[in-house]
C-alpha positions in Angstrom: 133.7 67.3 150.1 132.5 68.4 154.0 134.9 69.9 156.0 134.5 69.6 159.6 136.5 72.5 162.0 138.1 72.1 165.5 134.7 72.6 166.5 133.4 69.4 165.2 129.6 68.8 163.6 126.6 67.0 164.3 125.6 65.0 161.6 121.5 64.1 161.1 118.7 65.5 159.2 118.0 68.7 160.9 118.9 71.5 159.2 120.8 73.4 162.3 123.3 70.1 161.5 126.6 71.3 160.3 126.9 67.7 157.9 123.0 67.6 157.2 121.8 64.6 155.3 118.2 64.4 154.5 117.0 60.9 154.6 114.0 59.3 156.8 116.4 56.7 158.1 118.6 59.9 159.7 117.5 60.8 163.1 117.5 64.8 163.5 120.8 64.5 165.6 122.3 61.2 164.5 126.1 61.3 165.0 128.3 63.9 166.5 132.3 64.1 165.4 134.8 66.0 167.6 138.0 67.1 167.6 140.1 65.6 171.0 143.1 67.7 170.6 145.5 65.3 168.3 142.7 62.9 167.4 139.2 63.1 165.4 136.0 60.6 167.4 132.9 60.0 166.4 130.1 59.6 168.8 126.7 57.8 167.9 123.6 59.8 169.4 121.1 57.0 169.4 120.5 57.7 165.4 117.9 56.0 163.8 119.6 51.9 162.5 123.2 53.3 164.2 125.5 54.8 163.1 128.4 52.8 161.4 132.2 53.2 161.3 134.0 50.8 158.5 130.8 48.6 158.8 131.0 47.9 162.6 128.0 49.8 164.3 129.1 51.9 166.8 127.9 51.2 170.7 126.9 52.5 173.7 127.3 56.0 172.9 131.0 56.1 173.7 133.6 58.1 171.1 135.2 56.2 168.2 138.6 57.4 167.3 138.7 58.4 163.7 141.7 57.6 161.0 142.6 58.6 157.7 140.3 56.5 155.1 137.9 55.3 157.8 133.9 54.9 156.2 131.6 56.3 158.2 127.6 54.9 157.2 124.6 57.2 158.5 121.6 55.7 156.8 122.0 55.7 152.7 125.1 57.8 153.4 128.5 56.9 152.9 130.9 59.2 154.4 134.8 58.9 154.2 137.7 60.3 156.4 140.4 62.5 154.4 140.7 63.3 151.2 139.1 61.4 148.2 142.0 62.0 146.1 144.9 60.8 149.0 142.8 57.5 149.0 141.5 56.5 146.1 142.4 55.0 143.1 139.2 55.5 140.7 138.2 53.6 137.4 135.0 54.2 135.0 132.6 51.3 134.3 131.7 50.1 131.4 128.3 51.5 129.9 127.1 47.9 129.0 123.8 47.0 130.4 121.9 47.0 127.2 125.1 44.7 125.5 124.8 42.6 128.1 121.2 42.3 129.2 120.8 38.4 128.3 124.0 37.7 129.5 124.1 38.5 132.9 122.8 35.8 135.3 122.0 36.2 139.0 123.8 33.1 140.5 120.8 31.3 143.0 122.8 30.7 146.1 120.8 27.3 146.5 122.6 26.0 143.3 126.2 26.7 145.0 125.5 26.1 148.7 127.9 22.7 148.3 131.2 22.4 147.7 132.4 19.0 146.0 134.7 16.7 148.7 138.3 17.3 146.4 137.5 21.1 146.9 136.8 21.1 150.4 140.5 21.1 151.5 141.6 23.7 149.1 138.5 26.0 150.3 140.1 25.4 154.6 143.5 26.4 153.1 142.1 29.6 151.3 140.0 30.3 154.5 143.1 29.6 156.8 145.5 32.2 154.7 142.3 34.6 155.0 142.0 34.5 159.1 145.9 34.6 159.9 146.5 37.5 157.4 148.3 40.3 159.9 146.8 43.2 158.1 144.1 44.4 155.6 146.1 44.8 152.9 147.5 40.9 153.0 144.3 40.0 153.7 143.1 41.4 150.8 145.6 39.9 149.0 145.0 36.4 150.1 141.1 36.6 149.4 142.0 37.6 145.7 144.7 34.7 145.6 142.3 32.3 147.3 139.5 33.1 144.4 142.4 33.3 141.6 143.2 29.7 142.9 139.9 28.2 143.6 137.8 29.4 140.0 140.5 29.7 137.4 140.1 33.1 136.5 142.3 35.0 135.3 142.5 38.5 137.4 141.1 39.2 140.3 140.2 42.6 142.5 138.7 43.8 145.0 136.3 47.0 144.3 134.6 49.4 146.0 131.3 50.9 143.9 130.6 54.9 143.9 128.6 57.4 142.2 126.1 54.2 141.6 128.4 52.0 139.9 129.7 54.9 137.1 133.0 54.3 139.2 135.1 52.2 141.4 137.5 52.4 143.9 140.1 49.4 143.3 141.3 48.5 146.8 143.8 45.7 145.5 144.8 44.0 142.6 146.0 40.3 141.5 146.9 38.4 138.0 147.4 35.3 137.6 150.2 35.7 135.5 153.5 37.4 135.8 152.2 40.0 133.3 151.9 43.6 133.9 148.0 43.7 132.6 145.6 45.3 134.8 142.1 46.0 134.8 140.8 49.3 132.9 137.4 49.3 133.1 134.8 46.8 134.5 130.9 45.6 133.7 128.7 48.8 135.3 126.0 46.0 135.2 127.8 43.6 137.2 128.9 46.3 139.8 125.7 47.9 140.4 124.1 44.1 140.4 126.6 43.4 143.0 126.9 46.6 145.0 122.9 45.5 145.4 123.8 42.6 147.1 123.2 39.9 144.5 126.2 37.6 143.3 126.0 37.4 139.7 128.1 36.2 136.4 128.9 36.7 132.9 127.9 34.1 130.8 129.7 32.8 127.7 128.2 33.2 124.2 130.0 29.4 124.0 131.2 30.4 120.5 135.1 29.2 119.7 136.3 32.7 119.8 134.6 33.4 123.2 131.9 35.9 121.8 132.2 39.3 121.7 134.4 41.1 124.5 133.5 44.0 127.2 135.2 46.9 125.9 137.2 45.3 123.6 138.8 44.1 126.4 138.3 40.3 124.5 136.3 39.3 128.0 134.3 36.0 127.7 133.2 35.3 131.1 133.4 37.4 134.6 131.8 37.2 137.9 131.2 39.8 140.3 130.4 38.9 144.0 129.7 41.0 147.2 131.7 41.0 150.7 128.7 41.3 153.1 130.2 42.6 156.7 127.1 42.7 159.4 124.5 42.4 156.1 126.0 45.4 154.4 127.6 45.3 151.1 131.5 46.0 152.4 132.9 45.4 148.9 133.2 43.5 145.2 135.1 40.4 144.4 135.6 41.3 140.6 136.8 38.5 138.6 137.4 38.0 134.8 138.8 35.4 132.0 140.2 37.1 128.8 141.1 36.0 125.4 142.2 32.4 125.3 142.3 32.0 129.3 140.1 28.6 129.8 139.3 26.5 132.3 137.1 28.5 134.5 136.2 25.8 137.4 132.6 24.6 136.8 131.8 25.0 140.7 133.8 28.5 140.6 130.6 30.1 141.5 130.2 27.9 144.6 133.4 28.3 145.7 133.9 32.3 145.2 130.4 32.1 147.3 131.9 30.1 149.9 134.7 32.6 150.0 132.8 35.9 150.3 131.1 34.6 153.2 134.3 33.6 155.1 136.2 37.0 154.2 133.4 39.2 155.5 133.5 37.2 158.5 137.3 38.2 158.6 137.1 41.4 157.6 134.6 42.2 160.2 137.0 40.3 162.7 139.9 42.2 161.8 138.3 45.7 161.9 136.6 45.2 165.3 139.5 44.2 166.7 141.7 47.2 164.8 139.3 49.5 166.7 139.5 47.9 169.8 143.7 48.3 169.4 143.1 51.8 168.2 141.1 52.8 171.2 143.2 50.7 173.5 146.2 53.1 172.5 144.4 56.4 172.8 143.3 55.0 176.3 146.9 53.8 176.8 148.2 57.4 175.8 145.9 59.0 178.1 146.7 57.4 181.2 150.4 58.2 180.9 149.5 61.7 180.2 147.6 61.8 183.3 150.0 60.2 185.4 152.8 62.2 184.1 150.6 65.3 185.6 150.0 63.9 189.1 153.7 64.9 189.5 153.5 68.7 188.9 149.6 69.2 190.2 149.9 70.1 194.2 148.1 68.5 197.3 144.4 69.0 197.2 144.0 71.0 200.0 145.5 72.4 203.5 148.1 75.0 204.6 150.3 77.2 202.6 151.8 80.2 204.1 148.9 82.1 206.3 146.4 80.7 203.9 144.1 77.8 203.7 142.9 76.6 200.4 141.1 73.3 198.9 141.6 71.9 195.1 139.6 69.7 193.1 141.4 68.8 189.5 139.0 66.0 187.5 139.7 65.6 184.0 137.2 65.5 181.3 139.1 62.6 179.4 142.2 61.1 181.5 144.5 63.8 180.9 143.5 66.9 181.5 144.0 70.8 179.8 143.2 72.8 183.2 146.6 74.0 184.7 146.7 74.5 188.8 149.5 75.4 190.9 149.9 76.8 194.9 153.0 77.9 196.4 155.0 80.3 198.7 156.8 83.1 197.0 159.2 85.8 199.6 158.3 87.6 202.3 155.4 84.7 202.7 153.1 85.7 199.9 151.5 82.8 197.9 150.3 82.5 194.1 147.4 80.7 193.0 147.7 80.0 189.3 144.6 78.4 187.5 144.1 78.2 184.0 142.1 76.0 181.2 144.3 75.4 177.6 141.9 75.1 174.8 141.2 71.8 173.2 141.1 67.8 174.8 143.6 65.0 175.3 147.6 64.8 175.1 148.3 67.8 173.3 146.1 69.9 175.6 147.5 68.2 178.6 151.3 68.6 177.2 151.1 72.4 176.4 149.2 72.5 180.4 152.3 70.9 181.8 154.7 73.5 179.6 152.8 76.5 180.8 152.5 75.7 184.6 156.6 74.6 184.5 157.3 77.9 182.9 154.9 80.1 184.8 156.3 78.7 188.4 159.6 79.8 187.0 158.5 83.2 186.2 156.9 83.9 189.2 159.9 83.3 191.6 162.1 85.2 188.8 159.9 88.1 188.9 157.9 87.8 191.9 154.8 90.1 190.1 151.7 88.4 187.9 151.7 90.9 185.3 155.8 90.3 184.6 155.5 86.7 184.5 152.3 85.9 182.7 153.5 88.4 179.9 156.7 86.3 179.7 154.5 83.9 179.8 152.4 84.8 176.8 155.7 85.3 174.4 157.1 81.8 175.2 153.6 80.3 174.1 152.9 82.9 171.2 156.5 81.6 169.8 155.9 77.5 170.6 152.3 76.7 170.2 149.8 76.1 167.1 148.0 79.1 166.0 144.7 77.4 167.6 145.8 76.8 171.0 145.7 79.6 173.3 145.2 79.3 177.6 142.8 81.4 179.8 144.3 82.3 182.7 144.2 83.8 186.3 147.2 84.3 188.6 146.7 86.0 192.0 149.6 86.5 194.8 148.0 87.1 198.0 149.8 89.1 200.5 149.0 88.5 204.1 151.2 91.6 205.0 148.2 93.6 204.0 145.5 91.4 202.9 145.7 92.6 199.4 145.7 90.2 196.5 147.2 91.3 193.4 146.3 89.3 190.0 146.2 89.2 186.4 142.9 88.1 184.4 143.8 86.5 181.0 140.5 85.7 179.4 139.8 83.5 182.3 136.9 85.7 184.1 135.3 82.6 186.1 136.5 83.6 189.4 134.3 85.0 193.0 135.3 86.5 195.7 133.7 85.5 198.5 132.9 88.5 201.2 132.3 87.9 205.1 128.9 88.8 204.9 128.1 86.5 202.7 128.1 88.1 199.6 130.0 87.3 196.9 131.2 89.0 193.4 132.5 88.2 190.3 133.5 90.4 187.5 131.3 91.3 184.2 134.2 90.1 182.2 138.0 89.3 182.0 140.4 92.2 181.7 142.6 91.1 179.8 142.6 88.4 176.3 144.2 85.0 176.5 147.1 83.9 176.4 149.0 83.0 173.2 146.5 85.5 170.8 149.2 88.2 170.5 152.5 87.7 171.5 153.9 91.3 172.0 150.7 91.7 174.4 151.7 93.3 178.1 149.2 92.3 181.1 148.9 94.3 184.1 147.7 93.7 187.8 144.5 94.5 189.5 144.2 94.3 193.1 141.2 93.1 196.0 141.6 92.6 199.8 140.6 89.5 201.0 141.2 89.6 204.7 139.5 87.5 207.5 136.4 85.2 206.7 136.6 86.0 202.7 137.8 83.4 200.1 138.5 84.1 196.3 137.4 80.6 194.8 138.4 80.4 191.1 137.1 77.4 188.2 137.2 76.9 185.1 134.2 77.0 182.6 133.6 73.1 183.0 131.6 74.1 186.4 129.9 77.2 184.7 128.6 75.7 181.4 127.9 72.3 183.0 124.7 71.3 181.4 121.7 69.6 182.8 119.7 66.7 180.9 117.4 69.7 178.9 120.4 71.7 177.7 120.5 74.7 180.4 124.1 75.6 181.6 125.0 75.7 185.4 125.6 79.4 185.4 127.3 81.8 187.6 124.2 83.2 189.5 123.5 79.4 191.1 127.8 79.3 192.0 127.2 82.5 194.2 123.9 81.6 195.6 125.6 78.6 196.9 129.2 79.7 198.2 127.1 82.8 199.5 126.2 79.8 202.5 129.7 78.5 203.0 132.3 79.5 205.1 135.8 77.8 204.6 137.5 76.9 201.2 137.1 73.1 201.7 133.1 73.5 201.8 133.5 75.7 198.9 134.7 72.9 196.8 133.4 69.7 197.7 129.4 71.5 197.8 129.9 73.1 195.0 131.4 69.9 192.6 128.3 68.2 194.3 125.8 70.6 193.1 127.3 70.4 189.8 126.9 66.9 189.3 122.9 66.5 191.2 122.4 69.9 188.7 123.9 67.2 185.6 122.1 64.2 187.2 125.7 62.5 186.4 129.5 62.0 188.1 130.6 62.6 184.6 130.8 66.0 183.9 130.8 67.4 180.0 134.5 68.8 180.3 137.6 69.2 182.7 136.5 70.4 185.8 139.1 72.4 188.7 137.8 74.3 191.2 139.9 76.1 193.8 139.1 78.5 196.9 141.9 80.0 198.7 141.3 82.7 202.2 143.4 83.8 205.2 143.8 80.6 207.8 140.8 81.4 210.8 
């Protein structure tokens, strides 16, 4: 079993892979999964043959959202979502392919490409029952009702092989009867024959007493055919005849091939389409999430107080985990609050709306950054997971004075922008996150930022930006660029533009806000 952390893996054949798979049909970076904050994706990187997610090859290079039990095929590799144990049912196969050498046939498909005319309509209604089925697990039950009806048998299932046929996964389950019998163990010959791709049977010994049975199991004939979705072997229509059971239809091999051939068409229908729903949702989900934000982010830009400042807040993935907020505290000081929650998606984005809600609260109740982001810090420590935590940096600028007092919280990607042109930055943040410890106290630092200075602060989308051959923006190109500017609006707009001709793309790796704030000129 592979276990994959918040920090997702990249799946191919080179060995700095966290899911490494040696095989010449795996590219050295093949697939890449990530974790979106309440979601698991997958991501094809232009692998060698694709990179395939319940049989449907995955596309343009865009994410997949993942679910418990999905199949995930990289090359020769099989790979499945969750837990082995919390999804499969697993049964031993019979060791029986020197028993049963001269009595296992490969079935020609040219010999069964016909049905007869009085079988024709029962084949439309099986195929019928097959396409309308609402989900997989009546679909899988009509295909095994469909083949229970068409050939006589007397059981039916569908199987999934592993470990090279030693074992199968049953996936469903139908007898003909009203009996309780099930199956409890199966031909390893006819499933590995199968899981090859060939359709193949068990022939009769023609004797009165049906020959000798499969593991004592009284078995005189079974045949074993595969579910091709997109010309891979999906899964195993299993079927057998016991005891006295007759009357296995003399075209049952014709009609069980007709059969596999319109389930994998639905099978493939129905996944495609269960992925299109599933992504539909997340895209669904993300939209609200982002229009939910619109109502607590502020303007982009102008006036506040005797300050000027400019925003830009662009989400990595619809909703976004940066946190921004502006606005006038007494005596006509203003706070800037900018901040990036760890992870992607809704939950990032929920816990970014919690914190800027409660941190506006806090700083009109206590008026000082160091009070309110350590109240801050408590009501996070108590309420969020144990792997979410927010970097932060809140500054009230004073235009009594000039003076800007703030508090650093692991945030550290912050210039201030000096009339001469210069700028700085500090080495590092002063304080840690917040929502590591929650009995942590933060205290203030202060800078002057009087006429013709700006304090621009972004989060690490801008910094770590990378271009096409891996190399990050970096800070040294953000203050040889605002080191030109003059007003917070330039400071914004050039810099996002440099970013993106620096990423040769509009779409930038993660969730991108930049603001710069200075004294109105």
């Amino acid at each position: 079993m592979l276990e994959v952390g918040e920090a997702g893996a990249t799946i191919g054949r080179s060995s700095d892979c966290e899911i490494l798979l040696p095989a010449p049909t795996v590219s050295r970076q093949h697939a890449q999964i990530t974790h979106a904050g309440d979601h698991w994706q997958i991501k094809d990187l232009g692998g060698t043959n694709g990179t395939f997610l319940n049989t449907i090859k995955l596309e343009g290079g865009q994410p997949s959202v993942l679910a418990e039990s999905d199949r995930l095929q990289v090359g020769p590799w099989i790979l499945q979502v969750g837990t082995m144990e919390a999804t499969t049912v697993s049964l031993p196969t019979e060791k029986d392919e020197e028993k049963l050498e001269q009595r296992v046939q490969k079935i020609d498909p040219s010999e069964v490409a016909a049905l007869a005319r009085h079988r024709l309509s029962l084949f439309i209604e099986c195929a019928g029952r097959i396409n309308q089925a609402v989900d997989e697990s009546e679909q899988a039950d009509a295909i095994l009702g469909s083949a229970l009806e068409g050939t006589g048998f007397g059981r039916a299932a569908l199987l999934r092989s592993l470990s090279e046929g030693e074992q199968v996964e049953v996936l469903h389950f139908r007898n003909r009867s009203a009996g309780a019998d099930r199956f409890d163990t199966f031909s390893r010959s006819l499933i590995r024959a199968a899981a090859g791709g060939d359709m193949v049977s068990l022939l009769s010994d023609a004797q009165p007493d049906y020959g000798q049975s499969i593991a004592d199991l009284n078995i005189h004939s079974a045949m074993c055919c595969p579910i091709m979705v997109d010309d891979m072997v999906d899964s195993i229509l299993y079927l057998d005849a016991r005891g006295s059971e007759a009357t296995v239809q003399s075209d049952a091999a014709g009609f069980c091939q007709a059969l596999v051939r319109i389930a994998g068409l639905a099978i493939a229908s129905m996944r495609r389409r269960e992925l299109l729903e599933r992504q539909q949702r997340l895209v669904n989900d993300l939209a609200a999430a982002r229009e939910a934000q619109q109502f607590i982010v502020p303007s982009i830009g102008g006036h506040i107080g005797a300050y000027d400042y400019s925003v830009l807040f662009r989400p990595g993935r619809y909703a976004s985990g940066d946190l921004f907020d502006v606005f006038e505290l007494q005596c006509g000081r203003v706070a800037v609050c900018l901040g990036d929650v760890s992870g992607k998606g809704i939950g990032a984005a929920i816990l970014m709306a919690a914190s800027q809600s409660y941190l506006h609260g806090a700083m009109h109740r206590f008026g000082d950054p160091g009070e309110a982001v350590s109240a801050l810090n408590s009501y996070i420590s108590d309420r969020s997971p144990i792997n979410r935590f927010i970097s932060l940096w809140v500054g009230v600028f004073d235009p009594a004075d000039g003076t800007v007092t703030y508090v650093d919280a692991g945030h550290g990607h912050w210039v201030h922008c000096h009339a001469d042109g210069t700028c700085s930055s500090p080495e590092r943040a002063t304080h840690q996150p917040i929502g590591i410890e929650g009995t942590a106290r933060f205290t203030t630092h202060q800078l002057v930022c009087g006429p013709g200075e700006r304090v621009l602060i972004m989060t690490d989308g801008v910094v770590e930006q990378p271009a096409p051959d891996g190399e990050q923006y970096g800070m040294d190109r953000v203050h040889r660029l605002l080191s030109t500017l003059r007003t917070p609006e330039e400071d914004v707009r050039e810099l996002v533009e440099a970013v993106q001709a620096f990423a040769r793309t509009d779409e930038l790796a993660d969730d991108t806000t930049v603001a710069s704030i200075g004294p109105s000129r």
